[in-house]
N, C-alpha and C positions, 0 to 999 in steps of 0.2 A: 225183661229185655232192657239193655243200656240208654235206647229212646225214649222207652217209656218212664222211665226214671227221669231221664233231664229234664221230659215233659212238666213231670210231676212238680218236680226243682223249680223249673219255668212258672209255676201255676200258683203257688207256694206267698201270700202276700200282695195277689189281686184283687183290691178289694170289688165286693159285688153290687152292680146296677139293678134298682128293679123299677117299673115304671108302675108308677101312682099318680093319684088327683091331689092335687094341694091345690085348697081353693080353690077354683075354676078351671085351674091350669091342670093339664096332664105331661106328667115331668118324667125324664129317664134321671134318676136319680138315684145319688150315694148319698146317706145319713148314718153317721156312726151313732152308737147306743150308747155314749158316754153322755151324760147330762155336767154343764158346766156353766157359769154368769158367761162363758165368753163365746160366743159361734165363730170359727172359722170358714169362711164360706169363697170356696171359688168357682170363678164365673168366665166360663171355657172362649170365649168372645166368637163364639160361632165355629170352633175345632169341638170335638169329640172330650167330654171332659175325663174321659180315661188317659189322657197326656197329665193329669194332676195325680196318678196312681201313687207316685211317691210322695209326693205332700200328703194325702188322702192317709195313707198307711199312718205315714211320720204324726199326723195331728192327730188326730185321731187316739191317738194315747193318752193326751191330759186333755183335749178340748170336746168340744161337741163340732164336728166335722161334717161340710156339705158341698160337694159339688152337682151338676146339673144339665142337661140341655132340653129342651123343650122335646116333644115328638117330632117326626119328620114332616108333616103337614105344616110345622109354624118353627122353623128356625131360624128365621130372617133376626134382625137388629130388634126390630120390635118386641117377637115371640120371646127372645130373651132376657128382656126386660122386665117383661109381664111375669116371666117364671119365676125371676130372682124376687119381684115383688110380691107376689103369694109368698115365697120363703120366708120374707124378710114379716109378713105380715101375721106370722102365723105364733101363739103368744109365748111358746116357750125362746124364741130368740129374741132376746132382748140387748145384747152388747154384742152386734156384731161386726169380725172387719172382713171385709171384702177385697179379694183377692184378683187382679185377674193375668190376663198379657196384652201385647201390641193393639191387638184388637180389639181387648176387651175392657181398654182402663176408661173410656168416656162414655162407657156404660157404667160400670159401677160408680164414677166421680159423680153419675147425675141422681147417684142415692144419700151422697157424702152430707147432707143437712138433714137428714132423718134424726131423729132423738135416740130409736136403736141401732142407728151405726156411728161405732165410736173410733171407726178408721179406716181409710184403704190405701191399699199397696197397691203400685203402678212397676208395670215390667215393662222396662225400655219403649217408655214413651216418645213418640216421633209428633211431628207438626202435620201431618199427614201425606196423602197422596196426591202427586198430581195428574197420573191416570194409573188405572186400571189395565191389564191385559185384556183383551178379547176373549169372548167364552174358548174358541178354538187352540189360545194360546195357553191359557190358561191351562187348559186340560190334557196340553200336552208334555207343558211344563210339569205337573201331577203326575203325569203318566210315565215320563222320561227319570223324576226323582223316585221313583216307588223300582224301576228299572236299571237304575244305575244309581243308587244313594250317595255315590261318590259326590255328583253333581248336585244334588241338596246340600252335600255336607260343606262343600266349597262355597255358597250361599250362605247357609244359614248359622254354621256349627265353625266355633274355634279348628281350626289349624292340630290343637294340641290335641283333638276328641279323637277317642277311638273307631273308628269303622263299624265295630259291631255297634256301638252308640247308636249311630246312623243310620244305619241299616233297622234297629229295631224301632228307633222313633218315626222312618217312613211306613213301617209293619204298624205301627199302629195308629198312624194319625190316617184321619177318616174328614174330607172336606166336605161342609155341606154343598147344594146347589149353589151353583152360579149365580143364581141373580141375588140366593140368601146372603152367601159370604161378601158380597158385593155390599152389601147393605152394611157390614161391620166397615169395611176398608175405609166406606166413603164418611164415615162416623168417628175413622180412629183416634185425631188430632187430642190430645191430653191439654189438660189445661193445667192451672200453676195449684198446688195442695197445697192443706194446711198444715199447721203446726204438728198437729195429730196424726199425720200419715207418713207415708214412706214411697222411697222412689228406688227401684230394685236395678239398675241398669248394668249393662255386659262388656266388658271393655273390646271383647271382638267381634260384637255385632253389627253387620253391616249395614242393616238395615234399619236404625237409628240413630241419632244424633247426642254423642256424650255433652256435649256444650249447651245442649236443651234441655236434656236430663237433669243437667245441676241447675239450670237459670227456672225452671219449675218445682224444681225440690229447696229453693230457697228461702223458706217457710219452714219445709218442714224436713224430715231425712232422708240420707241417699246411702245405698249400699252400694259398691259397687263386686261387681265378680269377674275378676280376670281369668283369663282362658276361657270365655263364655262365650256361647251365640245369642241370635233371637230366639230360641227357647230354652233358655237359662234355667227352668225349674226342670227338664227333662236333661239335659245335658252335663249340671253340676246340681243335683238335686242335694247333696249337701251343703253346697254353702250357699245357696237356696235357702234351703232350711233351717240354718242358723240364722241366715241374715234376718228374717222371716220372727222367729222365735224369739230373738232377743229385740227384734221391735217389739213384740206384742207381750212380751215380757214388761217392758216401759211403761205400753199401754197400761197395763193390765194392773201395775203399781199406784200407775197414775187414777184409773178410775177405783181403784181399792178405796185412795183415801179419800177421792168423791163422795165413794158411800157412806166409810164411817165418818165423815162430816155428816152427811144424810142424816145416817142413823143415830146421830147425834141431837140432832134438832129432832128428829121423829121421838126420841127419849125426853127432848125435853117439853116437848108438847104435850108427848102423854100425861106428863108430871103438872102440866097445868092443868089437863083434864082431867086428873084425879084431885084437883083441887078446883073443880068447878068451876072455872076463870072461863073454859072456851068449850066449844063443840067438840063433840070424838073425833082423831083424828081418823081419814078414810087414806087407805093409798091410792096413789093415783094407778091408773087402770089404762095399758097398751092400747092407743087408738090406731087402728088401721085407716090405712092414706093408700 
């Protein structure tokens, strides 16, 4: 039957969730089976991390790939913090960047001094909020954009997006609890990055500040993606993904020849230890924090 076919079409390139314990944490999680020196890891800021389905796919092919969100008992600010820390803690990730959105960039910036994360990418960072909606508005707000997508899409999504866009990013995004997501909102504010990261901002989103976006990324780099909303990685998920790719491309050159400087001194130590000058060398060993 022809439903059942587009179904299929539909289904075709989702990748799959399955809930595990990582360290203490019990996580709904995606880890892809490609082993790499470099983790790509993104961190949903309290949404549903099935909105990163197309990064997930896309990375996924040359990286080791991970998105995440806690169980439902602990998705607060906190919970998600803790989760991405078992990730980060766990020994095969060792060069990771950290990805996330609005909500979720001053959570990963508060990993940015870790030894294994060697970057993060901020999605249209704003100075934050100065209130909140009411739970009752809130959810009626949620209730009216999942009912009429036109009116999310006038919100949050370029002018130039298609409809069906819209329509299927309110089908699929999934808000935690109220008082959870509340917990991200009042946390959002981004601070200024380094050298080593990236600032992803949308030229039509309305709901941050382009003139903030560059006086924070003044360190380090700024993409920007015209015809974009506030969720720029569902809406233009390919220049998304370039912008994305050819930073961690930079990265990934830059920490190359980190290494074989390393592994240069590590050769030349050996060579005095085969001449009995020093101690064997030992490598250093991933301490969890």
């Amino acid at each position: 039957m022809k439903w059942i076919k587009a179904l299929e079409v539909n289904l075709i390139g989702i990748v799959q969730f399955s809930t595990r314990k990582v360290g203490e944490e019990n996580l709904h999680i995606y880890e892809s089976d490609l082993e790499s020196r470099i983790s790509v890891i993104f961190a949903p800021g309290g949404l549903n991390p099935e909105l990163w389905n197309q990064q997930l796919r896309y990375f996924s092919r040359n990286f080791h790939t991970i998105s995440f969100r806690p169980t439902v008992s602990y998705r607060n600010f906190k919970g998600e913090k803790s989760g991405l820390k078992a990730i980060l803690n766990q020994n095969h990730v060792t060069d990771a960047v950290l990805v996330s959105n609005m909500t979720g960039n001053s959570l990963i910036q508060s990993f940015a001094d870790r030894e294994d994360v060697i970057s993060t990418v901020l999605t249209n960072p704003r100075q934050g909020f100065n209130r909140f909606p009411q739970r009752r508005i809130m959810k009626a707000l949620y209730s009216l954009g999942k009912f009429k997508p036109k009116i999310a899409g006038k919100l949050l999504f370029s002018k130039k997006t298609n409809y069906s866009t819209v329509k299927q990013f309110m089908n699929t995004l999934r808000l935690p609890d109220y008082e959870d997501f509340k917990t991200f909102i009042e946390r959002c504010e981004a601070s200024k990055i380094s050298e080593n990261s990236l600032v992803i901002a949308s030229a039509d989103d309305r709901l941050s500040d382009m003139d903030y976006a560059k006086r924070i990324a003044s360190k380090g780099s700024l993409s920007v993606l015209n015809q974009a909303g506030t969720f720029s990685y569902y809406e233009k998920p390919q220049d998304f993904n370039k912008a994305l790719l050819d930073f961690i491309k930079t990265i990934k050159d830059s920490t190359d020849n980190k290494n074989q400087i390393n592994m240069s001194l590590k050769d030349f130590q050996t060579q005095k230890n085969q001449n009995g000058e020093t101690k064997g060398y030992k490598p250093k060993q991933k301490v969890r924090v």
